[in-house]
Structure formats: structure tokens, C-alpha cells
C-alpha positions as CSV (number, residue, x, y, z in Angstrom):
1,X,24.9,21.4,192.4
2,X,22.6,21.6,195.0
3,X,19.3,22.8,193.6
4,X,19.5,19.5,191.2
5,X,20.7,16.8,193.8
6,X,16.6,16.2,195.1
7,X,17.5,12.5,196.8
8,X,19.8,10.2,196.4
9,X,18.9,7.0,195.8
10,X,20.4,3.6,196.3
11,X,20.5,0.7,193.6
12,X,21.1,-2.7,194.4
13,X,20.2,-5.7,193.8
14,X,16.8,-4.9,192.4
15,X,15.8,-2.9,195.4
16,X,15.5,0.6,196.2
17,X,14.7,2.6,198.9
18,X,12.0,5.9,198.8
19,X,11.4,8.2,201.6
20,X,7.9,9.3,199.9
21,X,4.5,8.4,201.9
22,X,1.8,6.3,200.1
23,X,1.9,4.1,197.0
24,X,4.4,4.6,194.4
25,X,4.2,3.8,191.3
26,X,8.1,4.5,189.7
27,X,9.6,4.9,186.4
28,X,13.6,5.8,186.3
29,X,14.0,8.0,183.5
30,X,16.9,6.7,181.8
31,X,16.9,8.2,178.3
32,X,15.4,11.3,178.8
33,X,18.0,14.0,179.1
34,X,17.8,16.0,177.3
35,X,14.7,14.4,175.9
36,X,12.3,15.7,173.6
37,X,9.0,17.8,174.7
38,X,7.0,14.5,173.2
39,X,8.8,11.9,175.8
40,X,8.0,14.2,178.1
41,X,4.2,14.6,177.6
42,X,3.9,10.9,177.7
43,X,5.4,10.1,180.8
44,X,3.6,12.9,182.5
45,X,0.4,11.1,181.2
46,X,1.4,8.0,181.5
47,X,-0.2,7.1,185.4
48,X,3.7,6.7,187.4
49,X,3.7,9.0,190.2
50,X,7.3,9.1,191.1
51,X,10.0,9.8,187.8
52,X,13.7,9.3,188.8
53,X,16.1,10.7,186.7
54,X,18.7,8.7,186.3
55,X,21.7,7.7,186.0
56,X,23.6,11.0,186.9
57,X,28.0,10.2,187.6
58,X,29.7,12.6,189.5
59,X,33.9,13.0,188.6
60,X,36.8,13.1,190.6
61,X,36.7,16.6,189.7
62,X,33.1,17.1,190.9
63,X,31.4,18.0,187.6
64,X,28.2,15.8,186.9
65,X,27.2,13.7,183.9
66,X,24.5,11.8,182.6
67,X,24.8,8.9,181.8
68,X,22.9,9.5,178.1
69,X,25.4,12.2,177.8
70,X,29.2,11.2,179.0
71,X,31.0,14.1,176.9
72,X,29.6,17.1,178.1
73,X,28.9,17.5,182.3
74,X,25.8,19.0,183.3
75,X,27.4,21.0,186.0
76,X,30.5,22.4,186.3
77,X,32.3,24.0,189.0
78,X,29.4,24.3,191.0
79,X,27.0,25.8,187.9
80,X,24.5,23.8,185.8
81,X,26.1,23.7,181.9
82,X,23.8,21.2,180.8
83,X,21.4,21.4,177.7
84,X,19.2,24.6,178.1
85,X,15.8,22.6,177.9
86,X,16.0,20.2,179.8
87,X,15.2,21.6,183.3
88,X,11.8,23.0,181.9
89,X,11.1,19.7,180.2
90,X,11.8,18.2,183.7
91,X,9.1,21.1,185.2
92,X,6.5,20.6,182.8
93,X,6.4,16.7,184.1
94,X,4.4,18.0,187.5
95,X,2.1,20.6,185.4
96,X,-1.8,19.4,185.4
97,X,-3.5,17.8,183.8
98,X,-0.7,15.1,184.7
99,X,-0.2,12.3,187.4
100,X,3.6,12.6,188.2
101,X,3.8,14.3,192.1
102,X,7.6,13.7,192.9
103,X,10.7,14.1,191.0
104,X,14.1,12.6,192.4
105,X,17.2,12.1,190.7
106,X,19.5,8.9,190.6
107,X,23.4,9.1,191.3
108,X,24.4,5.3,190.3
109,X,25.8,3.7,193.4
110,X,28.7,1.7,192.0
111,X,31.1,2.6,188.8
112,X,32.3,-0.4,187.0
113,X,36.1,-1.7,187.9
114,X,35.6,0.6,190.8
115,X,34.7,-1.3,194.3
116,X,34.3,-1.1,197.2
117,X,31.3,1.2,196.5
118,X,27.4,1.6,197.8
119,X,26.6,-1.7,196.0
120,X,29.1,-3.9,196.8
121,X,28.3,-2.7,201.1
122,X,24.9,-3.6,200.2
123,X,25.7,-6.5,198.8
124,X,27.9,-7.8,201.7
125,X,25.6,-6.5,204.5
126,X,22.7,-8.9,203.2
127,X,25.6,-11.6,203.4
128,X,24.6,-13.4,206.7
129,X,27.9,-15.6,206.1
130,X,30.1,-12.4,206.0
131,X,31.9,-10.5,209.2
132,X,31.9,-6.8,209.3
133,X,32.7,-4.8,212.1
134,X,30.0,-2.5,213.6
135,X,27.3,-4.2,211.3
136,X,24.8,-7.4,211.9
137,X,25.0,-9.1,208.4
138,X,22.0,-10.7,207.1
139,X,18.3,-9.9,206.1
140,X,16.6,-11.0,209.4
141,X,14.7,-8.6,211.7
142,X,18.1,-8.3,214.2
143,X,19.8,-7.3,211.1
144,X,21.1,-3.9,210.1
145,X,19.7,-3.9,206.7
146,X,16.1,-5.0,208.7
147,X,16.3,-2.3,211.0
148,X,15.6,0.1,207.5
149,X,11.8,-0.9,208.5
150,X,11.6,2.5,211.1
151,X,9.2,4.0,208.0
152,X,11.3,3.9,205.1
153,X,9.4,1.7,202.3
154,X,11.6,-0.8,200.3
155,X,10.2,-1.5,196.9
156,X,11.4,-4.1,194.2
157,X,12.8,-2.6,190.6
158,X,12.3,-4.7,187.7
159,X,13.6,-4.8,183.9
160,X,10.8,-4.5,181.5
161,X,11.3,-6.2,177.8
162,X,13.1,-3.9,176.0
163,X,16.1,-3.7,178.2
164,X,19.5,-4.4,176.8
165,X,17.9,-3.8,173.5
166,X,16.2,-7.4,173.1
167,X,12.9,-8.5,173.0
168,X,13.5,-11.9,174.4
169,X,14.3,-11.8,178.2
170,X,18.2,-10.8,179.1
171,X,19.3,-10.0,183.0
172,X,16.1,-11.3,184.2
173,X,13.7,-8.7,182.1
174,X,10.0,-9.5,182.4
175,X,6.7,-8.9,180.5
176,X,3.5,-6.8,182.1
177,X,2.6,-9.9,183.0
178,X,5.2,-11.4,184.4
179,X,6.1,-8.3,186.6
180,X,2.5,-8.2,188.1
181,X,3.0,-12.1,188.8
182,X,5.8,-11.0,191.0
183,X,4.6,-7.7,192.5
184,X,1.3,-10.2,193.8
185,X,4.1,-12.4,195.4
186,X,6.2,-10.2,196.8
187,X,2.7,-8.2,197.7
188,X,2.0,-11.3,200.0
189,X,5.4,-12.4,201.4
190,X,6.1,-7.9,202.3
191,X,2.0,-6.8,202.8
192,X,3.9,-3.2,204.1
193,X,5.3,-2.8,200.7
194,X,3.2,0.0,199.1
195,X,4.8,0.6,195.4
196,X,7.0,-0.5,192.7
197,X,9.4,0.3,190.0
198,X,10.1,-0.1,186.0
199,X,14.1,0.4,184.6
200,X,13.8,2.3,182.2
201,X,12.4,4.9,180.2
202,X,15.5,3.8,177.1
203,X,14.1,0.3,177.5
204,X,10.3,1.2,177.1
205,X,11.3,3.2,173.8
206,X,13.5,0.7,173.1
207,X,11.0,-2.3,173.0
208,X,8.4,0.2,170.3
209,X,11.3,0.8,168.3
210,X,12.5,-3.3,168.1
211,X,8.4,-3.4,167.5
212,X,8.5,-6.1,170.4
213,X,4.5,-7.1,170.2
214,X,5.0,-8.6,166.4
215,X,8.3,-9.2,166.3
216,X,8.4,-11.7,169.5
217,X,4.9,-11.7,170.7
218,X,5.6,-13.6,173.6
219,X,6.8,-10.3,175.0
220,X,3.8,-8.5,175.2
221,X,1.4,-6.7,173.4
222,X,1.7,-2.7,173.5
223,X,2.2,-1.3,169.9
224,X,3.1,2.5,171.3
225,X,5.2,4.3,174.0
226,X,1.6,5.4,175.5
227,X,0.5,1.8,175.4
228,X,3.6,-0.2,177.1
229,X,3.6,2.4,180.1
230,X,0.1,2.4,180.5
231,X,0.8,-1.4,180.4
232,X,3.6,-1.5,183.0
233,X,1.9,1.0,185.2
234,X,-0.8,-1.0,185.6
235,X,1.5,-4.6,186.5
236,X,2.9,-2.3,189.4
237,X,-0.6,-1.0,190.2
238,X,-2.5,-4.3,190.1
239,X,0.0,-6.5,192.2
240,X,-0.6,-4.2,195.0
């Protein structure tokens, strides 16, 4: 397991956390294993820096899944037994010509009906209300959650249209636009914060396939795969 276990990664609550120097720009990769060789080439092309692959389950047994893939684990008692492919699409996203640098990979931090888990400490931790032993609740700088600042960059994670296979806005999804609106704001209220995120590679697919730009054109404009990256890329980009 441990050639394929590159960082773990923390979701909550629209934020996660990256141990990686310098700007960020970050796609999570959900939908991509095992991919296609065309998926692929785009993203490698597309301007992120940083592709997560996500969202990876691991059993009681220890075998991992993905999470586009529940039937089958990708490694089994210790060996990988996933599709044969995949690992040299996943290479070929750091060959140049290409601007991807860093490749992590996403274990998902909660499991539905299944708490206490990393979300729900997260959750209560930024809970200034909340008691916990051995913790100072909160967001403020004598908190525990504040004292994360000693180098390690927290950036925010946002939906792009597209996500839960609607065009129109659901769970708080956002257009280019819209997500460089916020990256600007947050930009001013955090001036340390040096990247940004987009959930998911599905969604971005997702919101060609629904063709988003003429069916609800209040969603954007980006008639391609190519195009809506390029697009979201650039929200992260300019709100820094």
C-alpha cells in the first residue's frame, strides 16, 4: 500500500490542508480511475499544478477502493490489483510538455453513518462553544486549529457547476466567476493564502456532457473539457 499512499489529505468543511511550497493551483481527480489516456492529456494541459486523486476508502479488512470503482479494490493484501493502466496514466500526468508538478492522493476523511471520524473532530474543534479535553476549540489565533499556521498553507475547495449532476447551483456550487469573486475575498481577509482548489474532475465532465453553457447559460460559458478547466484554472489563478 505504501508506494500509492503519497499524502493524506483532510476534507472538511471546504478546507484542505497542503504541505507543498508556493502557489497551488488544485484539481481533485474524482472520475479519473481508471480514466482514459484522453482525460488524462487534458488535465495535464490544463494549467493545475497539484492533481489529487481522490476519493480512495480503505476496508475493515485493509484493501483499498476507489470511490469510481466500489466492486473491485485496488490493493489487496498489501499488493496493488487495480486496473493495469491506470498507474502509467497517473505517470504520464508529470511528463513535459505539461504543468502538473505534484501528485497526492485523497483517503475521504469521514464514511457516511459512520462518526466520530476526521470530519466530525474538525468540525467540533472549530466549535468555540464546544469542550474537549486537551484541545482549545475555536478558530482564533490561541486555538488549536490556528496554531496549523507554523507553515502549513490552508486553502479553500469549491464545487464548480456541474457537481451533483446539475447545471443550476446545488451544495453551494459556483460558476468561474463566482469562484474567483470568492478567492479575491478570501485573498484579502487570509493575504498568506497562496492557492486554491476545484471538486472535481466528474463534475467538470459532468457539466460538457449536461452542455451547461446552452442549456442554463447563467452557468458559464466553456463548451469543452479543455475550455471549463482552463476556465476554473484561471478563477483560482486570478483571485490570488
Amino acid at each position: 500500500m505504501k508506494p500509492l499512499l503519497l499524502s493524506l489529505h483532510l476534507l472538511a468543511s471546504g478546507i484542505f490542508f497542503s504541505l507543498s511550497p508556493g502557489p497551488r493551483l488544485t484539481l481533485f481527480g474524482r472520475g479519473m480511475y481508471p480514466g482514459d489516456d484522453s482525460t488524462f492529456r487534458q488535465l495535464k494541459e490544463s494549467g493545475f499544478t497539484t492533481v489529487i486523486l481522490s476519493s480512495f476508502y480503505i476496508h475493515a479488512n485493509g484493501d483499498v477502493y476507489s470511490g469510481d470503482d466500489g466492486k473491485n479494490p485496488i490493493i489487496h493484501d498489501g499488493h496493488y490489483t487495480g486496473n493495469k493502466e491506470w498507474p502509467a496514466r497517473v505517470a504520464s500526468l508529470k511528463q513535459r510538455p505539461g504543468s502538473v508538478t505534484r501528485i497526492e492522493i485523497l483517503l475521504e476523511g469521514r464514511w457516511i453513518n459512520q462518526p466520530p471520524n476526521t470530519f466530525d473532530f474538525i468540525q467540533d474543534w472549530s466549535d468555540e462553544a464546544k469542550t474537549i479535553p486537551g484541545i482549545t476549540t475555536g478558530t482564533g489565533a490561541n486555538s488549536t486549529l490556528y496554531k496549523l499556521a507554523t507553515g502549513i498553507p490552508i486553502y479553500p475547495v469549491f464545487l464548480c457547476r456541474g457537481s451533483f449532476s446539475t447545471c443550476t447551483t446545488s451544495h453551494n456550487s459556483k460558476t468561474p466567476a463566482e469562484i474567483k469573486a470568492e478567492m479575491t475575498r478570501f485573498k484579502k481577509n487570509y493575504p498568506a493564502m497562496t492557492g486554491g482548489a476545484i471538486w472535481q474532475m466528474a463534475d467538470v465532465k459532468d457539466y460538457i456532457r449536461q452542455n451547461c453553457a446552452v442549456q442554463y447559460p447563467e452557468s458559464g460559458s466553456a463548451g469543452s473539457v479543455s475550455e471549463y478547466l482552463s476556465q476554473l484554472k484561471n478563477s483560482l489563478k486570478e483571485g490570488l
